[in-house]
PyMOL Python script that loads the backbone (N, CA, C, O; Angstrom):
from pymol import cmd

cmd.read_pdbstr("""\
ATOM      1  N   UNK A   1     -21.402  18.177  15.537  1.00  0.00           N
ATOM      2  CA  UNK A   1     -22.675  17.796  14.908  1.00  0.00           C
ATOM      3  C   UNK A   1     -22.622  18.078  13.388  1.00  0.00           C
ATOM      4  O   UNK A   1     -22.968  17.258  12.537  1.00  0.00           O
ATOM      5  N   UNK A   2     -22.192  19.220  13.153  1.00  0.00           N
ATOM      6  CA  UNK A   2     -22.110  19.676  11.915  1.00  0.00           C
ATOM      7  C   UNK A   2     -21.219  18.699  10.975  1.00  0.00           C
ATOM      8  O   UNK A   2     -21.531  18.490   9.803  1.00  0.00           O
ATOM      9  N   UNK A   3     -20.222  18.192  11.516  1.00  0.00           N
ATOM     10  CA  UNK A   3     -19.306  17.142  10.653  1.00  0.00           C
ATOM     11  C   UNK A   3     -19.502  16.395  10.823  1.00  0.00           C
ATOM     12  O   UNK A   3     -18.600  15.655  10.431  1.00  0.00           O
ATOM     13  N   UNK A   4     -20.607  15.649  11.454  1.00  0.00           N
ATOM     14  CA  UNK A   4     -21.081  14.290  10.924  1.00  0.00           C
ATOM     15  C   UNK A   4     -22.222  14.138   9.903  1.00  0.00           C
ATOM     16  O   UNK A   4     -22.628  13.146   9.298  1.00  0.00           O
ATOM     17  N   UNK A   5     -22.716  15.757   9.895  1.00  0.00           N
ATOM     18  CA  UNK A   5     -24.005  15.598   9.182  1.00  0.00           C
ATOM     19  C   UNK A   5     -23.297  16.054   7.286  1.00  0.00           C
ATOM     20  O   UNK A   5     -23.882  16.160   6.208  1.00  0.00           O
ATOM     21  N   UNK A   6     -21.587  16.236   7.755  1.00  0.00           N
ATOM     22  CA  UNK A   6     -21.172  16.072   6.278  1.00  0.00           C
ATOM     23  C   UNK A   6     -20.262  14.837   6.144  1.00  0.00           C
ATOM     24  O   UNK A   6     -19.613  14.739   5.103  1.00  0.00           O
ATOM     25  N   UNK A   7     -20.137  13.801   7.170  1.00  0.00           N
ATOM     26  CA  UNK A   7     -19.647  12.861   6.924  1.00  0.00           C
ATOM     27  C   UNK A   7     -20.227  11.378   6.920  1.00  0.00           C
ATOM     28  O   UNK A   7     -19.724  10.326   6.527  1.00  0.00           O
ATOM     29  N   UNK A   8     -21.429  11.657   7.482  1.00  0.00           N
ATOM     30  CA  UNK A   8     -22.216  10.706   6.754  1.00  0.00           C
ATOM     31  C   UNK A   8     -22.948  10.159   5.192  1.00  0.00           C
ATOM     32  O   UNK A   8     -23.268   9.031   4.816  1.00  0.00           O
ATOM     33  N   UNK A   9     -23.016  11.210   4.666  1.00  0.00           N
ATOM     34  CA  UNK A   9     -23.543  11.469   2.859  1.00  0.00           C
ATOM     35  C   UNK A   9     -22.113  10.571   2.138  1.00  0.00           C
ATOM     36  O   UNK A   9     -22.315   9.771   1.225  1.00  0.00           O
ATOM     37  N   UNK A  10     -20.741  10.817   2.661  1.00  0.00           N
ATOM     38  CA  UNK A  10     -19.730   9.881   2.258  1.00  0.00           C
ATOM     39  C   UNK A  10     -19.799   8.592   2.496  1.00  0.00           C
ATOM     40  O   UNK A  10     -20.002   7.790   1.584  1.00  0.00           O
ATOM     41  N   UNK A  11     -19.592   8.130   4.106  1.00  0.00           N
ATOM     42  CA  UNK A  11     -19.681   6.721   3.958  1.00  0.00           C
ATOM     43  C   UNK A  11     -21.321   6.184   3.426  1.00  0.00           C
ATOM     44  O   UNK A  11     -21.537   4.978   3.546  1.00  0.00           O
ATOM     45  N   UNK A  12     -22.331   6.972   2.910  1.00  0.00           N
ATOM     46  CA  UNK A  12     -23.206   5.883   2.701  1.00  0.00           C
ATOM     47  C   UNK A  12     -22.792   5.806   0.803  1.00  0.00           C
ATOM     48  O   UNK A  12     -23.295   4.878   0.168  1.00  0.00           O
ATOM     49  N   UNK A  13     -22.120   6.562   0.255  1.00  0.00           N
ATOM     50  CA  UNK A  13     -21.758   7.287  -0.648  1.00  0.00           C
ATOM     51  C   UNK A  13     -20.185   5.885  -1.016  1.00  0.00           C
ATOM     52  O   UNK A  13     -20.198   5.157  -2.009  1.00  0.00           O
ATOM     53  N   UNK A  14     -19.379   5.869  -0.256  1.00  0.00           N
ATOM     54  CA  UNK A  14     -18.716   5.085  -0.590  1.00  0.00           C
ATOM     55  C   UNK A  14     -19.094   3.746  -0.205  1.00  0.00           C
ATOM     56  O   UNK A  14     -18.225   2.943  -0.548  1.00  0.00           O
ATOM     57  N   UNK A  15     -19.935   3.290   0.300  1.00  0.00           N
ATOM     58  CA  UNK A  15     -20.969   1.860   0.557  1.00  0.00           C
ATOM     59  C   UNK A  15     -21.230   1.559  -0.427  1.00  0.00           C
ATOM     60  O   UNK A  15     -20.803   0.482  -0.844  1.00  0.00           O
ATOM     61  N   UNK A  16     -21.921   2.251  -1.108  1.00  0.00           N
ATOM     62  CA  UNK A  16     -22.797   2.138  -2.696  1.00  0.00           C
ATOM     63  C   UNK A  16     -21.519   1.736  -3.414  1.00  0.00           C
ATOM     64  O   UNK A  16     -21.399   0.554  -3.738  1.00  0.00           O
ATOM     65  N   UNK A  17     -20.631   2.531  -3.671  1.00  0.00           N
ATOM     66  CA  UNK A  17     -19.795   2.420  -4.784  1.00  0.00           C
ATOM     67  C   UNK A  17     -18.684   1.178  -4.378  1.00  0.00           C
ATOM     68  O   UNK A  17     -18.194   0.528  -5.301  1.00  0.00           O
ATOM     69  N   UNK A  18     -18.296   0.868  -2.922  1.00  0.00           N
ATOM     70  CA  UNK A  18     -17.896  -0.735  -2.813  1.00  0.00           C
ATOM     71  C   UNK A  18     -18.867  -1.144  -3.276  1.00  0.00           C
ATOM     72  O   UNK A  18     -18.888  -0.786  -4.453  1.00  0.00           O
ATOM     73  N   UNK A  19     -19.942  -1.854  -2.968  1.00  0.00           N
ATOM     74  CA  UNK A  19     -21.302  -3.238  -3.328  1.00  0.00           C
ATOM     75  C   UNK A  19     -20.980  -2.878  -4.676  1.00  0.00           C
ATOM     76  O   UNK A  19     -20.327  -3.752  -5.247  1.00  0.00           O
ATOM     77  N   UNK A  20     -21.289  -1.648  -5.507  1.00  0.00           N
ATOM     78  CA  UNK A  20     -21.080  -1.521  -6.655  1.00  0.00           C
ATOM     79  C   UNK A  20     -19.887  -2.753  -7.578  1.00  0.00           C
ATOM     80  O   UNK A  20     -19.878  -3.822  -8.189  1.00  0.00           O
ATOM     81  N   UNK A  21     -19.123  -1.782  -7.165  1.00  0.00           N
ATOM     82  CA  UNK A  21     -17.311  -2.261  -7.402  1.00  0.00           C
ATOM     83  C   UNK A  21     -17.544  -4.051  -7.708  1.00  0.00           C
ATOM     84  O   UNK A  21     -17.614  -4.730  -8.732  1.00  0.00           O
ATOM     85  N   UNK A  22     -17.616  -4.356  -6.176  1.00  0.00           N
ATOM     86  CA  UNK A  22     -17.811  -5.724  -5.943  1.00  0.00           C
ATOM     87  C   UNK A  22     -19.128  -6.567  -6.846  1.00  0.00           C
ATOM     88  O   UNK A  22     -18.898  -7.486  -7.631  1.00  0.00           O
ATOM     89  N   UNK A  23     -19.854  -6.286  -6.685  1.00  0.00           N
ATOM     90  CA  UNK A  23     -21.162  -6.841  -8.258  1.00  0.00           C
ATOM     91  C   UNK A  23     -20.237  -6.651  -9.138  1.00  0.00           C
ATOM     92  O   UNK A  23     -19.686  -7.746  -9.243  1.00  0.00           O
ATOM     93  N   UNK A  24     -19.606  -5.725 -10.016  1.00  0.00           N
ATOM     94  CA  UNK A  24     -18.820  -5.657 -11.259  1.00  0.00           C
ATOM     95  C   UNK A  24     -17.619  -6.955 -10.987  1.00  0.00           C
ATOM     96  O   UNK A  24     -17.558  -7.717 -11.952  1.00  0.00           O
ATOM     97  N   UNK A  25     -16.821  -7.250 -10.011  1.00  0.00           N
ATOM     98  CA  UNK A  25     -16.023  -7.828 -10.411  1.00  0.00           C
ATOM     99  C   UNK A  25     -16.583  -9.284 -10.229  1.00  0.00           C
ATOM    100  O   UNK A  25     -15.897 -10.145 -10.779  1.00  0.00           O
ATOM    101  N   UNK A  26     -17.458  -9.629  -9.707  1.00  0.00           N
ATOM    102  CA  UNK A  26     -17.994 -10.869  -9.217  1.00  0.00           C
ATOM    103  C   UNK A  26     -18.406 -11.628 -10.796  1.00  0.00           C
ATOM    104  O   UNK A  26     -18.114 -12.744 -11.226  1.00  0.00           O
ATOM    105  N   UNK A  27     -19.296 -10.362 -11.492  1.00  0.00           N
ATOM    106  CA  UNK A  27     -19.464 -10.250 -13.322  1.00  0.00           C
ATOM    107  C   UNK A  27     -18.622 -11.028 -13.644  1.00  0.00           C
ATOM    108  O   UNK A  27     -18.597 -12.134 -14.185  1.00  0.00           O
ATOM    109  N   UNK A  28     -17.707 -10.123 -13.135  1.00  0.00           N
ATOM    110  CA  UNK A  28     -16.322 -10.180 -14.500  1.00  0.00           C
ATOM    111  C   UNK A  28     -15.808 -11.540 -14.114  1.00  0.00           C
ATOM    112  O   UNK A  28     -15.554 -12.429 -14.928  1.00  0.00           O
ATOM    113  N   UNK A  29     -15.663 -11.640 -12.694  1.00  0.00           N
ATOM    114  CA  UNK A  29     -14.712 -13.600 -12.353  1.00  0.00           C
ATOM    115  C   UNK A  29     -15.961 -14.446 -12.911  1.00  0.00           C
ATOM    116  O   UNK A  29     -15.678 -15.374 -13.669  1.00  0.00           O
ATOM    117  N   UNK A  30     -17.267 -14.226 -12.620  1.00  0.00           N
ATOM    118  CA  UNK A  30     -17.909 -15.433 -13.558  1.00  0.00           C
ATOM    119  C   UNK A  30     -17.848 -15.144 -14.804  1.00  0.00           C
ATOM    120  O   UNK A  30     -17.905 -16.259 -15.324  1.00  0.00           O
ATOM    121  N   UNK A  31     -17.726 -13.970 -16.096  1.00  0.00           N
ATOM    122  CA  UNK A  31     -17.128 -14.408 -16.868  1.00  0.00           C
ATOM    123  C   UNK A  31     -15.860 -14.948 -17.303  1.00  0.00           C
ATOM    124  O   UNK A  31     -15.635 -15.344 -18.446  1.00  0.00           O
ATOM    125  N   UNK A  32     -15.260 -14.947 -16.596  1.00  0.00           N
ATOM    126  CA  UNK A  32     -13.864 -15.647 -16.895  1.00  0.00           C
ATOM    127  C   UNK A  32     -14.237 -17.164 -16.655  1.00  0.00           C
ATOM    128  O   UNK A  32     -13.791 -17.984 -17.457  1.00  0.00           O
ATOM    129  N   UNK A  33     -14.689 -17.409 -16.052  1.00  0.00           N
ATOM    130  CA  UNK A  33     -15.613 -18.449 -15.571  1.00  0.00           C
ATOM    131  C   UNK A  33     -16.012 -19.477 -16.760  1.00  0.00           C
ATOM    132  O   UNK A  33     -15.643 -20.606 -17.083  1.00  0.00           O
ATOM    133  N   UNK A  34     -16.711 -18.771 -17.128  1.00  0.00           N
ATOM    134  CA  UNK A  34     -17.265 -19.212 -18.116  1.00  0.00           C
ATOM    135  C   UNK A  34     -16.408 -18.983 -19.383  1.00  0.00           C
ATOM    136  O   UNK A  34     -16.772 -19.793 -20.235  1.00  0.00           O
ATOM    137  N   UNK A  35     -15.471 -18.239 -19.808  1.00  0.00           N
ATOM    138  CA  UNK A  35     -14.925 -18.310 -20.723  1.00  0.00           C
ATOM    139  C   UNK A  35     -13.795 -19.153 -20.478  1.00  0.00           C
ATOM    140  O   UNK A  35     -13.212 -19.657 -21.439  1.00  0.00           O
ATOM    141  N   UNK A  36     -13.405 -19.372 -19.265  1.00  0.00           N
ATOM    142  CA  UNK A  36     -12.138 -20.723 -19.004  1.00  0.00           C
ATOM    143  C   UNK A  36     -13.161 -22.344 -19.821  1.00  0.00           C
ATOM    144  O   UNK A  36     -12.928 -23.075 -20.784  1.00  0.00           O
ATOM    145  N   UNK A  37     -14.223 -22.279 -18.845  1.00  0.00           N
ATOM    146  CA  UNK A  37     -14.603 -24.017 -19.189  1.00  0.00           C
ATOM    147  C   UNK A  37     -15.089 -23.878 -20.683  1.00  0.00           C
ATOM    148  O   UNK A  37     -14.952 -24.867 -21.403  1.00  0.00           O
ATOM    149  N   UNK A  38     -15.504 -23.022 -21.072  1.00  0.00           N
ATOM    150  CA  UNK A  38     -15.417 -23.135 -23.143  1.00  0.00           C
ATOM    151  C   UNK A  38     -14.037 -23.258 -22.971  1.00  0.00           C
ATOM    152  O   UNK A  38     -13.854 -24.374 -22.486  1.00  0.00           O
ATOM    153  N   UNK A  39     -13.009 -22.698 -23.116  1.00  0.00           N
ATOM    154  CA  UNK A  39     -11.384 -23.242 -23.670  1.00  0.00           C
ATOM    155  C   UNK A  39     -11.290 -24.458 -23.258  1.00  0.00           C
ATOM    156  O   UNK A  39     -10.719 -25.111 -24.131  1.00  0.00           O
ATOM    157  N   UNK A  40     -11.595 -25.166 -22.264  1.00  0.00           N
ATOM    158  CA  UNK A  40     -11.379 -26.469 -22.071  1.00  0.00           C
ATOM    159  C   UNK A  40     -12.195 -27.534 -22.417  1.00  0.00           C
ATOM    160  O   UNK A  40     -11.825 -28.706 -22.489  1.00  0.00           O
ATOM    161  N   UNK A  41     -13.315 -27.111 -22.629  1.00  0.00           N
ATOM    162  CA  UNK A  41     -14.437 -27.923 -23.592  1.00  0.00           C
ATOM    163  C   UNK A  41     -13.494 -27.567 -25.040  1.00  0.00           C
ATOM    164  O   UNK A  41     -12.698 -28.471 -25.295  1.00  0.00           O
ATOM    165  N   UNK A  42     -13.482 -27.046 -25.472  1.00  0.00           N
ATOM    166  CA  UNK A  42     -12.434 -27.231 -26.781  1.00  0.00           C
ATOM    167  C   UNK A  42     -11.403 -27.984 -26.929  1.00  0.00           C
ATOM    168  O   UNK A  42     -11.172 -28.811 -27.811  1.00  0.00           O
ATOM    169  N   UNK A  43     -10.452 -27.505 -25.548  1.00  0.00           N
ATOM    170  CA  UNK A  43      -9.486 -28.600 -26.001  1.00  0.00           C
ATOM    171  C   UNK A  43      -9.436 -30.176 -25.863  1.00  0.00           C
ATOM    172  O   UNK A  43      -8.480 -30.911 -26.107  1.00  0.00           O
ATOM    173  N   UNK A  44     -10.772 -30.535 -25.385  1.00  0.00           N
ATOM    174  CA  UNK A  44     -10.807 -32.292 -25.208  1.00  0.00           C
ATOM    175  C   UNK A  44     -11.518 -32.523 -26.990  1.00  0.00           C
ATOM    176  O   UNK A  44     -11.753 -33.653 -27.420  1.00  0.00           O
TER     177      UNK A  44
END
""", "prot")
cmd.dss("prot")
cmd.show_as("cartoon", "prot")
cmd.util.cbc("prot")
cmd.orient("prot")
């Protein structure tokens, strides 16, 4: 009982910080995103 009531505070603990993680890189591929189709709007 006792080690779940210290191993639960982790996985909700590393939940947060995946979704986290994942929002940041989702950011980051739509900016690339968006900074790819400007380079190619330039080069036409």
């Amino acid at each position: 009982m006792f080690s779940v009531l210290i191993f639960v505070p982790f996985v909700v603990y590393f939940t947060y910080l995946a979704r986290k993680v994942s929002k940041t890189l989702e950011r980051i591929d739509r900016r690339q995103d968006i900074i790819e189709s400007k380079d190619e709007a330039g080069k036409e």
